[in-house]
C-alpha positions in Angstrom: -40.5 -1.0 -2.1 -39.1 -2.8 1.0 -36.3 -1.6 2.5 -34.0 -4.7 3.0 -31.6 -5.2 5.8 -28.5 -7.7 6.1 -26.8 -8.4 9.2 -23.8 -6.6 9.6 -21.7 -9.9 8.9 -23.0 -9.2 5.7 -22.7 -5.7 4.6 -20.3 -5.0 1.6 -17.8 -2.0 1.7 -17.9 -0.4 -1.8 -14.3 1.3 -3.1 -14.2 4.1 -5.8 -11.0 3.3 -7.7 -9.2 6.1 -7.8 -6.5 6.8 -10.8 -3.7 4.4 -10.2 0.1 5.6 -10.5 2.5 4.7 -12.9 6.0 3.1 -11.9 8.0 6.3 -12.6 5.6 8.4 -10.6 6.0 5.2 -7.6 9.8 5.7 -8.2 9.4 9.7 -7.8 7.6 9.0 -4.9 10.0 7.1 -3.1 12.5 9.2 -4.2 11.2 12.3 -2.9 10.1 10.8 0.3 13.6 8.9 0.9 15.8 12.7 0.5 13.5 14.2 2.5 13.7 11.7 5.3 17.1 11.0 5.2 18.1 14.3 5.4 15.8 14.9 8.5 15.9 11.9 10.7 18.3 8.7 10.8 15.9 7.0 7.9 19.8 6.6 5.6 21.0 3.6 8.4 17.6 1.9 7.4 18.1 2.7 3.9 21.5 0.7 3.5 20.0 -1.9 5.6 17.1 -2.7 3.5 18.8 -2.3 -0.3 17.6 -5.4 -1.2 13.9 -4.4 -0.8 14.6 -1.1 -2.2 16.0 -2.6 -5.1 12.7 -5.4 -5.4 10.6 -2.4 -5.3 12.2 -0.1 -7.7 12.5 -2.5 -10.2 8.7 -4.5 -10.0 6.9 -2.6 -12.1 2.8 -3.3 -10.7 1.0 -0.4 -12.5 -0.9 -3.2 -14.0 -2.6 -4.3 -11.2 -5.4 -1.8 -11.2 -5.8 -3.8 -15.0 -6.6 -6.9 -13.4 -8.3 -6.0 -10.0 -9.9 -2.7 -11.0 -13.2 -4.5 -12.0 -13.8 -5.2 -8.1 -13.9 -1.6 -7.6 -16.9 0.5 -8.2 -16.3 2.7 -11.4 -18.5 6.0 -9.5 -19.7 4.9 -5.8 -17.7 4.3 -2.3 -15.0 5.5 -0.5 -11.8 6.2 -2.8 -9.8 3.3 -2.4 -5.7 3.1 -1.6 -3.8 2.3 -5.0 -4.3 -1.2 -5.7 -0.2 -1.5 -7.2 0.5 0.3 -3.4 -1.6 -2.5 -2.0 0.3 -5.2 -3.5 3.6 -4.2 -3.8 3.1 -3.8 0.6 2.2 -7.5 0.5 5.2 -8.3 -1.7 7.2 -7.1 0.4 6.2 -8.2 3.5 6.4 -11.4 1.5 10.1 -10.4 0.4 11.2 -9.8 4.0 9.0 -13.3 5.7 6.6 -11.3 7.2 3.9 -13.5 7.9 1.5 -11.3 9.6 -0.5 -8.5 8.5 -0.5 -7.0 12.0 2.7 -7.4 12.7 3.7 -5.7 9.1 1.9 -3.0 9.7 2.9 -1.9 13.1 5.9 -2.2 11.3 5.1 0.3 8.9 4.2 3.0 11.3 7.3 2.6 13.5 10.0 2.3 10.3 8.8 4.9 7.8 11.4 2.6 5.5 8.9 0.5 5.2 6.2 2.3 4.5 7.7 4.4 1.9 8.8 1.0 0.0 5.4 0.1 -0.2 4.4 3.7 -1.5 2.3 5.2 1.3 3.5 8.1 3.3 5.0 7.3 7.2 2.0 8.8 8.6 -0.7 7.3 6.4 -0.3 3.5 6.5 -3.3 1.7 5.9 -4.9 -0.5 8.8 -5.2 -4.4 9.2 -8.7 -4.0 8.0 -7.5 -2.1 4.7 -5.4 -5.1 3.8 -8.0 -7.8 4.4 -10.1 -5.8 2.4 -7.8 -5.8 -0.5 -7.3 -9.6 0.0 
Protein backbone atom coordinates (compact mmCIF):
# COMPACT_ATOMS: atom_id res chain seq x y z
CA UNK A 1 0.00 0.00 0.00
CA UNK A 2 1.52 3.49 -0.75
CA UNK A 3 1.36 6.00 1.56
CA UNK A 4 -0.01 9.06 -0.28
CA UNK A 5 0.93 12.62 0.51
CA UNK A 6 -0.98 15.98 -0.55
CA UNK A 7 0.56 19.22 -0.22
CA UNK A 8 -0.56 21.01 2.71
CA UNK A 9 -2.78 23.37 0.43
CA UNK A 10 -4.48 20.35 0.22
CA UNK A 11 -5.13 18.64 3.40
CA UNK A 12 -8.76 18.39 4.70
CA UNK A 13 -9.63 19.17 8.41
CA UNK A 14 -12.25 16.48 9.51
CA UNK A 15 -15.00 17.80 12.32
CA UNK A 16 -16.88 15.24 14.59
CA UNK A 17 -20.32 16.78 14.98
CA UNK A 18 -20.97 17.04 18.22
CA UNK A 19 -24.89 17.04 19.60
CA UNK A 20 -26.28 20.32 18.55
CA UNK A 21 -28.46 22.46 21.14
CA UNK A 22 -31.88 23.28 21.08
CA UNK A 23 -33.26 26.98 21.08
CA UNK A 24 -34.48 26.83 24.64
CA UNK A 25 -31.13 25.39 25.88
CA UNK A 26 -29.36 28.60 23.43
CA UNK A 27 -31.97 30.88 25.29
CA UNK A 28 -30.78 29.28 28.84
CA UNK A 29 -27.53 29.88 27.76
CA UNK A 30 -27.66 33.40 27.20
CA UNK A 31 -29.69 33.77 29.98
CA UNK A 32 -27.46 32.38 32.43
CA UNK A 33 -24.41 34.00 30.99
CA UNK A 34 -26.16 37.55 30.57
CA UNK A 35 -27.10 37.57 34.90
CA UNK A 36 -23.95 36.43 35.57
CA UNK A 37 -22.17 39.09 33.65
CA UNK A 38 -24.25 41.76 34.36
CA UNK A 39 -24.15 41.38 37.83
CA UNK A 40 -20.27 41.25 37.75
CA UNK A 41 -18.96 43.74 35.29
CA UNK A 42 -20.66 46.74 33.36
CA UNK A 43 -22.00 43.93 30.49
CA UNK A 44 -26.09 45.65 31.44
CA UNK A 45 -24.86 49.26 29.48
CA UNK A 46 -24.05 46.85 26.44
CA UNK A 47 -27.10 45.01 27.04
CA UNK A 48 -29.60 47.98 26.48
CA UNK A 49 -27.42 49.04 23.71
CA UNK A 50 -27.69 46.00 21.68
CA UNK A 51 -31.65 45.03 22.31
CA UNK A 52 -32.18 44.77 18.90
CA UNK A 53 -29.70 41.89 18.48
CA UNK A 54 -30.71 40.36 21.58
CA UNK A 55 -34.07 40.28 20.47
CA UNK A 56 -32.89 38.85 16.57
CA UNK A 57 -31.20 36.11 18.50
CA UNK A 58 -33.68 35.13 20.99
CA UNK A 59 -36.30 34.79 18.64
CA UNK A 60 -34.30 32.97 15.38
CA UNK A 61 -34.76 29.65 16.16
CA UNK A 62 -31.42 27.80 14.03
CA UNK A 63 -31.48 24.31 15.82
CA UNK A 64 -32.09 23.14 12.35
CA UNK A 65 -29.00 23.89 11.00
CA UNK A 66 -27.08 20.89 12.12
CA UNK A 67 -30.24 19.23 9.80
CA UNK A 68 -28.99 20.70 6.75
CA UNK A 69 -25.10 21.03 7.33
CA UNK A 70 -24.59 18.07 9.55
CA UNK A 71 -23.77 15.72 6.56
CA UNK A 72 -20.36 17.78 6.04
CA UNK A 73 -19.37 16.60 9.35
CA UNK A 74 -17.83 13.29 10.08
CA UNK A 75 -20.50 11.10 11.97
CA UNK A 76 -17.24 9.33 14.31
CA UNK A 77 -13.69 10.93 13.23
CA UNK A 78 -12.01 14.62 13.84
CA UNK A 79 -11.92 17.14 16.09
CA UNK A 80 -15.47 17.86 17.83
CA UNK A 81 -16.63 20.70 15.94
CA UNK A 82 -18.38 24.24 17.48
CA UNK A 83 -22.27 23.98 17.12
CA UNK A 84 -23.08 24.57 13.73
CA UNK A 85 -26.69 26.86 14.84
CA UNK A 86 -23.62 28.82 17.21
CA UNK A 87 -21.77 29.15 13.99
CA UNK A 88 -24.41 30.73 12.13
CA UNK A 89 -26.34 32.58 14.20
CA UNK A 90 -22.47 34.59 14.86
CA UNK A 91 -22.55 35.23 11.12
CA UNK A 92 -26.10 36.48 11.37
CA UNK A 93 -25.32 38.73 13.43
CA UNK A 94 -22.48 40.13 12.35
CA UNK A 95 -24.64 40.35 9.35
CA UNK A 96 -27.47 42.03 11.54
CA UNK A 97 -25.05 44.66 12.95
CA UNK A 98 -22.93 45.39 9.09
CA UNK A 99 -20.06 43.65 10.11
CA UNK A 100 -18.33 42.89 7.11
CA UNK A 101 -15.27 41.32 8.31
CA UNK A 102 -14.60 38.14 9.98
CA UNK A 103 -11.55 39.63 11.74
CA UNK A 104 -12.85 42.49 12.67
CA UNK A 105 -16.09 40.49 14.18
CA UNK A 106 -14.22 38.48 16.08
CA UNK A 107 -11.77 40.71 17.81
CA UNK A 108 -14.98 42.03 18.50
CA UNK A 109 -16.19 39.17 20.26
CA UNK A 110 -13.29 38.77 22.63
CA UNK A 111 -13.25 42.47 23.69
CA UNK A 112 -17.45 42.80 24.13
CA UNK A 113 -18.42 39.55 25.78
CA UNK A 114 -22.09 40.93 24.50
CA UNK A 115 -21.27 39.75 21.55
CA UNK A 116 -20.09 36.71 22.05
CA UNK A 117 -22.73 35.56 24.27
CA UNK A 118 -25.38 36.62 21.41
CA UNK A 119 -23.79 34.26 19.22
CA UNK A 120 -23.72 31.48 22.00
CA UNK A 121 -20.03 30.96 22.84
CA UNK A 122 -18.69 31.87 26.23
CA UNK A 123 -16.44 35.50 26.45
CA UNK A 124 -13.44 33.47 26.79
CA UNK A 125 -13.91 30.87 24.16
CA UNK A 126 -14.70 32.64 20.78
CA UNK A 127 -13.79 30.79 17.92
CA UNK A 128 -10.76 32.04 15.60
CA UNK A 129 -10.84 33.60 11.96
CA UNK A 130 -9.88 30.18 10.80
CA UNK A 131 -12.88 28.45 12.67
CA UNK A 132 -15.24 30.65 10.68
CA UNK A 133 -13.70 30.09 7.26
CA UNK A 134 -13.95 26.66 8.00
CA UNK A 135 -17.53 26.67 8.63
CA UNK A 136 -17.99 28.82 5.49
Amino acid sequence: MKALFLPISLMVVIFLLKPARSHKQFQDFVKQQLQFHCLHSTLAQSVFANEKALAFVWSADLSKVVDIVGCRYSPNNGTPARDPGDMFRSLLLMEFLRERSIDAWVNSMRSAPIFAILSGFLPDDVPGVGTFYDFI
